[in-house]
C-alpha positions as a Markdown table, in Angstrom:
| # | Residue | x | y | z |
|---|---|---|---|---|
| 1 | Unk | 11.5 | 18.1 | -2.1 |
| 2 | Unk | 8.2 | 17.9 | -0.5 |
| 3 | Unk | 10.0 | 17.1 | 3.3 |
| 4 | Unk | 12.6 | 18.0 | 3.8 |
| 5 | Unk | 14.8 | 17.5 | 7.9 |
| 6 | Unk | 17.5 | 18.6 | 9.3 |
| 7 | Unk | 18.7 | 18.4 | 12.4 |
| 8 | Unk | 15.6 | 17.4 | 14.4 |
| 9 | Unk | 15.5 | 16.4 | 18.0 |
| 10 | Unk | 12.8 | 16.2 | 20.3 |
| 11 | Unk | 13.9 | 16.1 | 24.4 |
| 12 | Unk | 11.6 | 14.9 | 26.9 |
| 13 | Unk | 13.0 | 15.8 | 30.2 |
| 14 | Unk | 16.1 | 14.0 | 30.1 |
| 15 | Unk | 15.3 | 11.9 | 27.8 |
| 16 | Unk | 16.0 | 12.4 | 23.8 |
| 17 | Unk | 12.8 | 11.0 | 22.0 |
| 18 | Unk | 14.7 | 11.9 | 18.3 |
| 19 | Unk | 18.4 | 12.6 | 18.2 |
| 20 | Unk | 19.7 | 15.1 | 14.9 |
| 21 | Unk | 18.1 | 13.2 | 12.1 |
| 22 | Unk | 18.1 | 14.4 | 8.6 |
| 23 | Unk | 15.9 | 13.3 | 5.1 |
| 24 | Unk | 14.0 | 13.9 | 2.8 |
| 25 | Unk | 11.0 | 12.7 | 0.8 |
| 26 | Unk | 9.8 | 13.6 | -3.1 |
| 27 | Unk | 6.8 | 13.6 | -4.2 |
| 28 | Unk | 6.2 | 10.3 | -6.4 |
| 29 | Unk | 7.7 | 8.4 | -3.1 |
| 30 | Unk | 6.7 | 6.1 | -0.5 |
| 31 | Unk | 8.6 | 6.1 | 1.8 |
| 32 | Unk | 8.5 | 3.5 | 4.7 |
| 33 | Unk | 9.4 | 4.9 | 8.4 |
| 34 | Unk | 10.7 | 2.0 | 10.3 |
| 35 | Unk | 12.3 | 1.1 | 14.0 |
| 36 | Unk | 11.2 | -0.5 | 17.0 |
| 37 | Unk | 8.4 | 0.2 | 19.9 |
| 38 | Unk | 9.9 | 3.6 | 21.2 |
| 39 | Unk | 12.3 | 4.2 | 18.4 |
| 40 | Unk | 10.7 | 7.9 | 17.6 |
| 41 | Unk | 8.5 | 7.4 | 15.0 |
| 42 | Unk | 5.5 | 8.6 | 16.1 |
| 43 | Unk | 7.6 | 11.4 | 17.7 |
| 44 | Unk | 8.8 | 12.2 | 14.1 |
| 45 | Unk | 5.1 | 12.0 | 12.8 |
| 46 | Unk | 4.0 | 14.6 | 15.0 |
| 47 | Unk | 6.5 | 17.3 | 14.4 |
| 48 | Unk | 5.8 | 16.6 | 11.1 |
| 49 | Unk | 2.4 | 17.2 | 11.5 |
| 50 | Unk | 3.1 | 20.3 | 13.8 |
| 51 | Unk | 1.2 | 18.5 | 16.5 |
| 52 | Unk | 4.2 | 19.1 | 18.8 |
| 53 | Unk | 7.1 | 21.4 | 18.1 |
| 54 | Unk | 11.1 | 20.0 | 18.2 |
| 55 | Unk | 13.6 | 21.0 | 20.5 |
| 56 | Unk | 15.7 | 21.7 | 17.9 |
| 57 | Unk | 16.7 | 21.7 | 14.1 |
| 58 | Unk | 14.2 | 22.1 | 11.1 |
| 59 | Unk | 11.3 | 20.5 | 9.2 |
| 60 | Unk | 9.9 | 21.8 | 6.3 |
| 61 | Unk | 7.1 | 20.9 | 4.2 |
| 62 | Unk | 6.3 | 22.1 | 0.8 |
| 63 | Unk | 8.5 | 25.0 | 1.6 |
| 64 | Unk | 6.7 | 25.8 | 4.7 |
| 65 | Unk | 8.8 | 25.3 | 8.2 |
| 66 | Unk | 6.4 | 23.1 | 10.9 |
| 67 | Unk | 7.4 | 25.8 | 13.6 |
| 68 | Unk | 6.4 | 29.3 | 11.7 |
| 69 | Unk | 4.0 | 28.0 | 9.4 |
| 70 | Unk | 1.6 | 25.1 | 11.0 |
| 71 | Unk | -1.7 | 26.0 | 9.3 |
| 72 | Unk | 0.3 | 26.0 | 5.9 |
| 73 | Unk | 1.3 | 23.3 | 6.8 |
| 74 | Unk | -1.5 | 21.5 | 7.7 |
| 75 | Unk | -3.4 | 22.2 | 4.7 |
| 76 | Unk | -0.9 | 20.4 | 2.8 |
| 77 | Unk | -0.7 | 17.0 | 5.0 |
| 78 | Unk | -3.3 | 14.5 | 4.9 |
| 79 | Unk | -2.6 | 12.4 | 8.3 |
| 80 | Unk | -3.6 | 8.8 | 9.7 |
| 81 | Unk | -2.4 | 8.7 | 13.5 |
| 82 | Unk | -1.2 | 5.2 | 14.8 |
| 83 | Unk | -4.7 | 5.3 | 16.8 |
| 84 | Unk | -7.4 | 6.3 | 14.9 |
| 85 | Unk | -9.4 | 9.7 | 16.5 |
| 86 | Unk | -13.2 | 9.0 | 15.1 |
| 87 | Unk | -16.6 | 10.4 | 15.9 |
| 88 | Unk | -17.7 | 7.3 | 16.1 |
| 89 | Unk | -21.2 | 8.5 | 17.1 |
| 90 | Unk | -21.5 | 10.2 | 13.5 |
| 91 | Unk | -22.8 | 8.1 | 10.7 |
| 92 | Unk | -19.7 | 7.6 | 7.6 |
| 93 | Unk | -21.0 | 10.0 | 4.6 |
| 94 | Unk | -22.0 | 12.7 | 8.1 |
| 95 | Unk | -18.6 | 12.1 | 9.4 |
| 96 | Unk | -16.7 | 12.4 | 6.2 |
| 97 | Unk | -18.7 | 15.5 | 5.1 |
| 98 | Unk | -18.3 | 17.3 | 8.5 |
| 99 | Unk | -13.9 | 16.6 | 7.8 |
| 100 | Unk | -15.0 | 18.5 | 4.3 |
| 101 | Unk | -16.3 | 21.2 | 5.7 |
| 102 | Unk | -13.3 | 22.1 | 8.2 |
| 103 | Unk | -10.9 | 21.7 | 5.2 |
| 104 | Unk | -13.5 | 24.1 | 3.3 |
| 105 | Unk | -14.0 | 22.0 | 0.5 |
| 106 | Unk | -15.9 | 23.1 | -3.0 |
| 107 | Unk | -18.3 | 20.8 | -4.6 |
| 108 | Unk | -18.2 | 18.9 | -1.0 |
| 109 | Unk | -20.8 | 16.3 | -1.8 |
| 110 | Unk | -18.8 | 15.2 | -4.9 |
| 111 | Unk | -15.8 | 15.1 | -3.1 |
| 112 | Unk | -16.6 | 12.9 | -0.7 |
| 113 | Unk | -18.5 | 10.6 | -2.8 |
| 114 | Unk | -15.4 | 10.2 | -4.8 |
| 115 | Unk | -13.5 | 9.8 | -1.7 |
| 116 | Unk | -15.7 | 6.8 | 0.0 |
| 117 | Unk | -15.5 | 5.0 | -3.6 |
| 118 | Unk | -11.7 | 5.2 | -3.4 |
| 119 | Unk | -11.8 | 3.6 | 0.1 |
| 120 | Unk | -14.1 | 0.8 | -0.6 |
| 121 | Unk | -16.7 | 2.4 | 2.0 |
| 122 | Unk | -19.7 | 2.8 | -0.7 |
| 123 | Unk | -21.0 | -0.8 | 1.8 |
| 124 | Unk | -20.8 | 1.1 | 5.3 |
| 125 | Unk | -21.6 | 5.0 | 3.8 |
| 126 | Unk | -24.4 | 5.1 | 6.1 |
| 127 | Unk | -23.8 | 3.1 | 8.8 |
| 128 | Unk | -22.8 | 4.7 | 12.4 |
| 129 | Unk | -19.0 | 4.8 | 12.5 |
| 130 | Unk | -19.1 | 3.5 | 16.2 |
| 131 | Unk | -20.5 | 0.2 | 15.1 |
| 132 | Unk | -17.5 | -0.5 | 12.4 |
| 133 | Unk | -14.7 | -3.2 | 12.6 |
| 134 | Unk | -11.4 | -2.0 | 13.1 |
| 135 | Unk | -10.4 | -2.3 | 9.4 |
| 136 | Unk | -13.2 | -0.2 | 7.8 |
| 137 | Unk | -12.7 | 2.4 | 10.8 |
| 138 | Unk | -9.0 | 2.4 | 9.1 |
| 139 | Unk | -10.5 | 3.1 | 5.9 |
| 140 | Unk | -12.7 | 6.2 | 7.0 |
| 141 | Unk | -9.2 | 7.3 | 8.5 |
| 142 | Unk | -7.9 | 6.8 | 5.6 |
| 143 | Unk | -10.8 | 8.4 | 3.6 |
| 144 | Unk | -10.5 | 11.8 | 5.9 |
| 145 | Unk | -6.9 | 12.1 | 5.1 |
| 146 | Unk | -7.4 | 12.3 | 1.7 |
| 147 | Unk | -10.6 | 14.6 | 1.1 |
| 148 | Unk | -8.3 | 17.9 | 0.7 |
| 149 | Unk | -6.3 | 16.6 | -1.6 |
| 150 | Unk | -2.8 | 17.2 | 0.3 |
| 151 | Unk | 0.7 | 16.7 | -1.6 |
| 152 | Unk | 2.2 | 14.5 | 1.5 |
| 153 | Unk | 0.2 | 11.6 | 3.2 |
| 154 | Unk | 1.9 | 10.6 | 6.7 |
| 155 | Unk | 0.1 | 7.3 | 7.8 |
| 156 | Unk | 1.1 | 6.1 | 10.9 |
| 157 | Unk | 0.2 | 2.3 | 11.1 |
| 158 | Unk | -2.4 | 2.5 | 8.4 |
| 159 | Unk | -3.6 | -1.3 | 7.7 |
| 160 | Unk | -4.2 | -2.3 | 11.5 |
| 161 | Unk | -6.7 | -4.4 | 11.7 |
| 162 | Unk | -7.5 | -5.1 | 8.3 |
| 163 | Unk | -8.2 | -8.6 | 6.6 |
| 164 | Unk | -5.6 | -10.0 | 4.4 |
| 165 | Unk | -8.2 | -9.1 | 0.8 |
| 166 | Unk | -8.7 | -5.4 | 2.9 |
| 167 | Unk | -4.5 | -5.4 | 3.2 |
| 168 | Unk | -4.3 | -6.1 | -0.3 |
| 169 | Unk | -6.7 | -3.2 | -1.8 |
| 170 | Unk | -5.1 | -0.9 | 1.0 |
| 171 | Unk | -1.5 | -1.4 | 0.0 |
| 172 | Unk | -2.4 | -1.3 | -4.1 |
| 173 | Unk | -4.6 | 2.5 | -3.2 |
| 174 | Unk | -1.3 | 3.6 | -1.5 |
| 175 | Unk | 1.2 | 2.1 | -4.1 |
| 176 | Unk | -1.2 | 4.2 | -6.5 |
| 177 | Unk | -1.5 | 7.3 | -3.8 |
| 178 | Unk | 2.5 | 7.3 | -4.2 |
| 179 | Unk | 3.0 | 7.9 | -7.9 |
| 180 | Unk | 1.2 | 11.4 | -7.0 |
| 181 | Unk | 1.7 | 12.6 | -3.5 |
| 182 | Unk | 4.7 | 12.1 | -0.7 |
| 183 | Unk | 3.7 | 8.8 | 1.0 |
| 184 | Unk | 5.6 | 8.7 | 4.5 |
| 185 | Unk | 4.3 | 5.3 | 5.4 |
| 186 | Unk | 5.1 | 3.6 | 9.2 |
| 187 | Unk | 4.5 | -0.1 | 9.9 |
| 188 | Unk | 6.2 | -2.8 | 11.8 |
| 189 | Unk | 4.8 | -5.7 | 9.1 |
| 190 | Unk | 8.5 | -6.5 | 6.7 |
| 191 | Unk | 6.3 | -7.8 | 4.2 |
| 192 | Unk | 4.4 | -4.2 | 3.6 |
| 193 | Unk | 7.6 | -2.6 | 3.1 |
| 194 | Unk | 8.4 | -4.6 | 0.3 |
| 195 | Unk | 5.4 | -5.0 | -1.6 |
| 196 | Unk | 4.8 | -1.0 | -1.0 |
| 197 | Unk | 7.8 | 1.2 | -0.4 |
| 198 | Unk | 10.4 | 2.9 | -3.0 |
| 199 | Unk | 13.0 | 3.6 | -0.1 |
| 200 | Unk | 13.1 | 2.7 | 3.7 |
| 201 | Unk | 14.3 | 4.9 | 7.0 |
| 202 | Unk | 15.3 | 3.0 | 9.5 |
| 203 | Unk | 15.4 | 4.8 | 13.1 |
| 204 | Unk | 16.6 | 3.5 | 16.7 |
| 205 | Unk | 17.2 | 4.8 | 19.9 |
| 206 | Unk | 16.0 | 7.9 | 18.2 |
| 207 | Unk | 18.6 | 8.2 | 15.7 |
| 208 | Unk | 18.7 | 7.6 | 11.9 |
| 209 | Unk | 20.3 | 3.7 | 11.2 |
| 210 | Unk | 19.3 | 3.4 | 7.6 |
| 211 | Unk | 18.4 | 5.4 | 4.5 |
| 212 | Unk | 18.2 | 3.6 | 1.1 |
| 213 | Unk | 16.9 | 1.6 | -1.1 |
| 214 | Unk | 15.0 | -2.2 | -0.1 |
| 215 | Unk | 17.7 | -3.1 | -2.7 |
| 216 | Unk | 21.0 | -1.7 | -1.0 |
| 217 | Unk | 20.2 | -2.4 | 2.0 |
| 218 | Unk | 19.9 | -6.1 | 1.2 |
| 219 | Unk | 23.5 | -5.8 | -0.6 |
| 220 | Unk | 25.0 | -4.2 | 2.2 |
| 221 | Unk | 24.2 | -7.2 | 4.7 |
| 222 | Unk | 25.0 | -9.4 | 1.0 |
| 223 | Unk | 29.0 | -8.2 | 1.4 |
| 224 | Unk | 29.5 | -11.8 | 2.6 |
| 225 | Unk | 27.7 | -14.4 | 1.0 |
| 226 | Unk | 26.9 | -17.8 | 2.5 |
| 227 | Unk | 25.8 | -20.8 | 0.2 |
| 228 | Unk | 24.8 | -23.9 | 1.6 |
| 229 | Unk | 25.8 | -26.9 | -0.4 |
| 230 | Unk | 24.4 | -30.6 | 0.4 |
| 231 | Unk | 26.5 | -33.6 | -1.0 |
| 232 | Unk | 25.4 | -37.0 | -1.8 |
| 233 | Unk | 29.2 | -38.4 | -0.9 |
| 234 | Unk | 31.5 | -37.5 | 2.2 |
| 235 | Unk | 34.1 | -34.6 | 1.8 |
| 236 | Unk | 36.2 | -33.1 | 4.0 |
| 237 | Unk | 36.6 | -29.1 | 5.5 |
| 238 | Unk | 39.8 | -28.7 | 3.9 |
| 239 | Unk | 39.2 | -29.8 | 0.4 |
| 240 | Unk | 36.1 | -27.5 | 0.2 |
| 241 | Unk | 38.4 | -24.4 | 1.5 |
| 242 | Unk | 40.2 | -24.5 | -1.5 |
| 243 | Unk | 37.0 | -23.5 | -3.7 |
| 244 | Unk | 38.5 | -20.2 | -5.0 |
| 245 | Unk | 36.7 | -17.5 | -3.0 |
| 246 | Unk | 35.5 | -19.4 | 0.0 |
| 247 | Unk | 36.7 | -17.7 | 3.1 |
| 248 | Unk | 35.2 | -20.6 | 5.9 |
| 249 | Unk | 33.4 | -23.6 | 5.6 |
| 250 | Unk | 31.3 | -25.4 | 8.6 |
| 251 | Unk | 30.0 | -28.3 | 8.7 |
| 252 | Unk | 25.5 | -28.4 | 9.0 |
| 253 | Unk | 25.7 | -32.6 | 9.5 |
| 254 | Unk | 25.1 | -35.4 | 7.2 |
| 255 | Unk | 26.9 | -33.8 | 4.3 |
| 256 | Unk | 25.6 | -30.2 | 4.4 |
| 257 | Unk | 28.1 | -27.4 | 5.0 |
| 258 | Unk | 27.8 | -23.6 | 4.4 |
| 259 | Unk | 30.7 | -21.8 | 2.6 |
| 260 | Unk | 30.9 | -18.1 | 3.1 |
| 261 | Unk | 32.6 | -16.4 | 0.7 |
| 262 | Unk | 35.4 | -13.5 | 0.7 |
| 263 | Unk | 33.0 | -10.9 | -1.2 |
| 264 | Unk | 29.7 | -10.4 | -2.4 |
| 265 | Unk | 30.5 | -13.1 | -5.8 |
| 266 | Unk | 27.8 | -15.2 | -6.7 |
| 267 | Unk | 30.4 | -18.7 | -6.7 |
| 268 | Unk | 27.6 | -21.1 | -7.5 |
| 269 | Unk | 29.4 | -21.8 | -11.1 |
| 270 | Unk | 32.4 | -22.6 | -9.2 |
| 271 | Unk | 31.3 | -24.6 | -7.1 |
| 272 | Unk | 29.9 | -26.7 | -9.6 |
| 273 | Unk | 32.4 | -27.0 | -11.7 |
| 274 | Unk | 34.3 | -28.4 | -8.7 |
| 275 | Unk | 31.9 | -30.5 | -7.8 |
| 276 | Unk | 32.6 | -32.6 | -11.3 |
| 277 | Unk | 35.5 | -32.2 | -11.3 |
| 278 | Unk | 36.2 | -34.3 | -8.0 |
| 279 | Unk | 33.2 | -36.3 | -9.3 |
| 280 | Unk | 30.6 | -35.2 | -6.7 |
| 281 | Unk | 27.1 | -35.4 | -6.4 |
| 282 | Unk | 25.1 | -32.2 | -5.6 |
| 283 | Unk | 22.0 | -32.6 | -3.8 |
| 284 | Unk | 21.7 | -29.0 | -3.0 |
| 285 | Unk | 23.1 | -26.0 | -3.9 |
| 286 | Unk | 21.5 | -22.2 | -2.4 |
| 287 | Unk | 22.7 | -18.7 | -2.2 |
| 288 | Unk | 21.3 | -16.9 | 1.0 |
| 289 | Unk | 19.4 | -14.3 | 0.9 |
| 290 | Unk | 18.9 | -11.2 | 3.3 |
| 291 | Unk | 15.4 | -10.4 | 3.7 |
| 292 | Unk | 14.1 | -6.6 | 4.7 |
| 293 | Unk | 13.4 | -8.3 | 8.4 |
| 294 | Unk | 16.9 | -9.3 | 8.5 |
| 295 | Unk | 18.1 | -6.2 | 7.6 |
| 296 | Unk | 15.5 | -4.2 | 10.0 |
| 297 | Unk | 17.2 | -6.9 | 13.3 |
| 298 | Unk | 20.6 | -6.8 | 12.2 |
| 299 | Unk | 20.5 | -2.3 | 12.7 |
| 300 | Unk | 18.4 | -2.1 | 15.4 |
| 301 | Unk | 19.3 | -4.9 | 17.6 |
């Protein structure tokens, strides 16, 4: 495993930032980091990173521990902070060259190069960093944590501010970064998560809520299935409760009810065939589905 906690917790005063969480990441993972303002994240990030040391428990990354081993450390994470630290008085290729140096870099020149074409930055190379929109300030970020070549990426809010077309090369370079590297990946946008992540953490109140699949944790809100069924002729509650596997029925108006059912069943099929068989119309017939926002309200509400 390339990170791997146990354990951690972070006090400030009397207040506990991160309570005992535990996880770990592979490398050919992205992983999204999700919770609410204040959840920990960040908090997280930074241990990580070796930024700020825990109050207790472990982190290790790629065998090196955050607390004995930081420049190790380092020199295997590339990291995007949730706000952006830029020289934003240096021109892009200066800036990006300078980061090589620091990381002592061979063949620097190439390096870079290769590293501004990956971003989409070839455009604003020589422009002053300073005079940059948000979105291509991301990408030199971006472009920075990636020069050394690390084996985990931790990006902390990576495609703020970028345009919907920018959103769309940014998510496919770190959908690509992930087949490769550890991709530890925070964002508060549901939609990112699906179209980029392999599995999902899910922190509140500083302690670990969720850690799975996009796919089980849809089922596992799924364990009782609603369907919402629309009829062109008037029915009552009670004959629809005898629909094998309908626990409840209630009533949406003008012939729309929803049935929820006693397990996770797909009853669709049934219902049908009782709908001909009392000689019913069907106007409508859906299965509800949980989507990753769902999921991410119902555990941290």
């Amino acid at each position: 495993m390339s990170v791997v906690v146990q354990g951690l917790t972070k006090i400030y005063g009397s207040q506990k930032a991160i309570d005992t969480i535990s996880f770990e990441a592979k490398k050919g993972e992205v992983l999204g980091f999700l919770g609410p303002n204040g959840a920990g994240k960040t908090t997280t990030m930074k241990i990580l990173t070796c930024f700020i040391p825990q109050t207790s428990g472990a982190a290790n990354v790629c065998g090196y521990d955050v607390r004995t081993h930081p420049l190790e450390v380092r020199s295997k994470i590339g990291y995007l902070p949730e706000h952006n630290p830029l020289y934003k008085e240096l021109y892009v290729k200066e800036y990006l060259s300078f980061v090589a140096g620091l990381h002592k870099i061979k063949n620097k020149k190439q390096r870079v190069a290769e590293m501004i074409e990956r971003t989409g930055l070839g455009r604003e190379q020589n422009k002053i960093i300073g005079t940059l929109s948000k979105g291509y300030r991301q990408r030199v970020g971006l472009a920075q944590a990636l020069l050394h070549d690390p084996e985990v990426l931790i990006l902390d809010e990576p495609t703020t501010g970028l345009d919907p077309n920018q959103l769309a090369e940014i998510r496919s370079l770190i959908k690509q970064l992930g087949q490769e590297k550890t991709v530890i990946f925070s964002t508060h946008i549901m939609q990112e998560v699906q179209a980029v992540c392999d599995r999902v953490l899910i922190i509140n109140n500083g302690q670990l809520v969720a850690n799975d699949s996009i796919d089980t944790l849809q089922n596992r809100m799924n364990g009782a299935s609603n369907i919402t069924i629309e009829l062109a002729q008037t029915i009552t509650k009670e004959q629809l409760t005898k629909i094998p596997k309908v626990a409840s029925v209630e009533s949406l108006g003008n012939n729309r009810w929803k049935l929820t059912t006693t397990d996770n069943q797909d009853i669709r099929a049934t219902i049908f065939e009782f709908a001909v068989q009392q000689k019913l119309t069907l106007l409508e017939l859906k299965k509800e589905t949980y989507s990753v926002e769902d999921v991410f309200q119902e555990l941290t509400k």
